[in-house]
C-alpha positions as CSV (number, residue, x, y, z in Angstrom):
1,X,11.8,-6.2,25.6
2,X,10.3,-5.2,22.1
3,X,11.3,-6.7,19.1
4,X,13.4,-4.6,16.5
5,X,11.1,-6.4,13.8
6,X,7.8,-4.2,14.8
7,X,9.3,-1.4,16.4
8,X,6.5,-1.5,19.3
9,X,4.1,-1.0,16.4
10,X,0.6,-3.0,15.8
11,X,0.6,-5.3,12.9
12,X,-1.9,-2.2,11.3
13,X,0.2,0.3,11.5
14,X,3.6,-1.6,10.7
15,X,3.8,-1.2,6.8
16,X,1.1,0.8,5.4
17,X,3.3,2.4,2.8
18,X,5.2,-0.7,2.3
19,X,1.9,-2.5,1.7
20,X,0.6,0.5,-0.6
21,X,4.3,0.4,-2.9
22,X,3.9,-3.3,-3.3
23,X,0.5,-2.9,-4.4
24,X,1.2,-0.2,-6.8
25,X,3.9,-2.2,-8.3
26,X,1.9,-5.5,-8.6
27,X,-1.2,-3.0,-10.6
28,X,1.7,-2.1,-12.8
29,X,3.5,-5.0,-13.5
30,X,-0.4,-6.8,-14.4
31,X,-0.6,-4.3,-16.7
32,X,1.9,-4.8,-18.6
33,X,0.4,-8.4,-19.1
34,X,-2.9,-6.8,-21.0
35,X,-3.1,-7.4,-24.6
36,X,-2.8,-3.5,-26.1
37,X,-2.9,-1.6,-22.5
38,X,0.8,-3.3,-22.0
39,X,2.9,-1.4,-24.4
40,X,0.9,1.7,-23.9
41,X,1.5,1.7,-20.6
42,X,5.2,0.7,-20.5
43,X,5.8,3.6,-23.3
44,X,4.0,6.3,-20.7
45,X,6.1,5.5,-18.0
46,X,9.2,4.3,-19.2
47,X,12.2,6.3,-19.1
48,X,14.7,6.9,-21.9
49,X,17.4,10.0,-20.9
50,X,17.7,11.4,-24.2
51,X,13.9,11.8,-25.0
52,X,11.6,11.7,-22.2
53,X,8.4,13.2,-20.4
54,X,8.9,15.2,-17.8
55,X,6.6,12.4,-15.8
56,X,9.0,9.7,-16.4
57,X,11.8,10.6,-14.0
58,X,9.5,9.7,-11.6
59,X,7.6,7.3,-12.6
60,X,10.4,5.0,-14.5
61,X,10.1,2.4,-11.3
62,X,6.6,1.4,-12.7
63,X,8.1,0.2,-16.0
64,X,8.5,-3.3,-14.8
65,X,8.0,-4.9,-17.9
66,X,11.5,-6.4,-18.6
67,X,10.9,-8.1,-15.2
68,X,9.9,-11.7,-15.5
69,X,7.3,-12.7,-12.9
70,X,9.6,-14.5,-10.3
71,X,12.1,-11.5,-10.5
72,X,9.0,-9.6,-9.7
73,X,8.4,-11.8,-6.8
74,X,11.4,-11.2,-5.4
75,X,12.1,-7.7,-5.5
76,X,8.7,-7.5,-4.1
77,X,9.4,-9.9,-1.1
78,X,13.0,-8.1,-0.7
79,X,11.0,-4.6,-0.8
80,X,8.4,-6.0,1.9
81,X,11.4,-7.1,3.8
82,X,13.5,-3.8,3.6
83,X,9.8,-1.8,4.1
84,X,8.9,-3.3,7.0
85,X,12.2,-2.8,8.8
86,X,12.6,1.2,7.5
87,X,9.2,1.8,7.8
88,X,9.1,1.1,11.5
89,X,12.4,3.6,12.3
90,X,11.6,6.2,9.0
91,X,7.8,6.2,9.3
92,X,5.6,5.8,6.4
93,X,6.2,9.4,5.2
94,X,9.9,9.2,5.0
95,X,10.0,5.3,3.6
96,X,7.9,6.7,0.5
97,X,10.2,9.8,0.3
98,X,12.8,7.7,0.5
99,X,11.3,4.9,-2.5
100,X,10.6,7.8,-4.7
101,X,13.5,10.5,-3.8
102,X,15.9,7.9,-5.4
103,X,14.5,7.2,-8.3
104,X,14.2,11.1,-9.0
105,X,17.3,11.3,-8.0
106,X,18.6,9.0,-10.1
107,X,17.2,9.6,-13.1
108,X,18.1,12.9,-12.9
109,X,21.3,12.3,-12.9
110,X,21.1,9.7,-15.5
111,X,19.4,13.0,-17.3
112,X,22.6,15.0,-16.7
113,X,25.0,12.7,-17.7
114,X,23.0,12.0,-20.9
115,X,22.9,15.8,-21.9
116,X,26.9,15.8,-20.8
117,X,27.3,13.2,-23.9
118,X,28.1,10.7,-20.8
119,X,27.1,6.7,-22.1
120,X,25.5,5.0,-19.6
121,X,23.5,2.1,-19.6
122,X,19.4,2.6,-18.1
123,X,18.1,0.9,-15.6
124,X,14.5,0.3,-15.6
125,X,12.4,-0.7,-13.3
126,X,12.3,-1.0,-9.3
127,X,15.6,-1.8,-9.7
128,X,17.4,1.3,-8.5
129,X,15.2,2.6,-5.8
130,X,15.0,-1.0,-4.3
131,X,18.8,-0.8,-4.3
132,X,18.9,2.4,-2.8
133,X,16.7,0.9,0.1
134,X,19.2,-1.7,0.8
135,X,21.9,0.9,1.0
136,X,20.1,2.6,3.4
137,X,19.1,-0.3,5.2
138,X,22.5,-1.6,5.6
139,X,23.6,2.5,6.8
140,X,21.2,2.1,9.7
141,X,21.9,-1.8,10.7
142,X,26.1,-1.7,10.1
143,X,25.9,-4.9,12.6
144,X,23.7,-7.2,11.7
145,X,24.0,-9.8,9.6
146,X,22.7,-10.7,5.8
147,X,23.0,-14.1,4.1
148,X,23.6,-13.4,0.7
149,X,21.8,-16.9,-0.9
150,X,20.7,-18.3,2.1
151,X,24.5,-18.9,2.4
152,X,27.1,-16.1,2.6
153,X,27.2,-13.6,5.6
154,X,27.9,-10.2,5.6
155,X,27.0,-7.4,7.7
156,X,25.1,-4.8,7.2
157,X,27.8,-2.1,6.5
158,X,29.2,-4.1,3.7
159,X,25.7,-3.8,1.7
């Protein structure tokens, strides 16, 4: 019987993308630490809805600044988990499409509802496309069950 963790995958080809988006994240959120390069950086690709780049809807998940280095940790260990388990049913193509069609997605809409005089709050960050992830996770597993804390259960469908 194969394991739902690997998908009958080798442990090479299990979480390329997932590997890559981590790694991508982790070059960001070190450069935000650089003297100078930081704030440069952080103003390229940070995304503000009422005057922005055309770049930054998409590239708003890279603005990790306002994350503190163990919340960094953790959305990164939480994306390796949720990666790792899409990955093996979506495929490396569609957990990227997936990572990044959300943030689009949402920032477009932030976009829209900033030019409709809408007040919202921004979230910046991985934040949003991490959540969308877990959405999707929990769509595909409606069964299984997630500890919230290490302590609280609730299924998949709930999430």
């Amino acid at each position: 019987m194969r394991s739902t963790w690997n998908s009958g995958r080798s442990p090479s080809q299990r979480a390329n993308a997932t590997y890559v988006l981590i790694g991508v994240l982790a070059v960001a959120f070190l450069l935000t630490w650089l003297p100078g390069v930081g704030a440069q950086f952080n103003a390229a690709v940070a995304y503000n809805p009422r005057g922005f780049q055309f770049w930054q809807l998409f590239t708003y998940p890279l603005d990790v600044a306002g994350t503190g280095a163990i919340g960094f940790l953790f959305l990164c260990w939480w994306l390796y988990i949720l990666g790792t388990f899409l990955e093996g049913s979506l495929g490396s193509y569609g957990l990227m499409l997936a990572f990044w069609g959300s943030a689009l997605l949402a920032s477009v809409l932030m976009t829209v509802g900033a030019a409709l005089g809408i007040r919202m709050a921004v979230v910046p960050g991985i934040g949003l496309p991490v959540a969308a992830l877990t959405v999707l996770w929990g769509a595909r597993n409606q069964s299984s069950i997630v500890h919230l804390f290490l302590l609280i259960p609730i299924a998949g469908k709930w999430l």
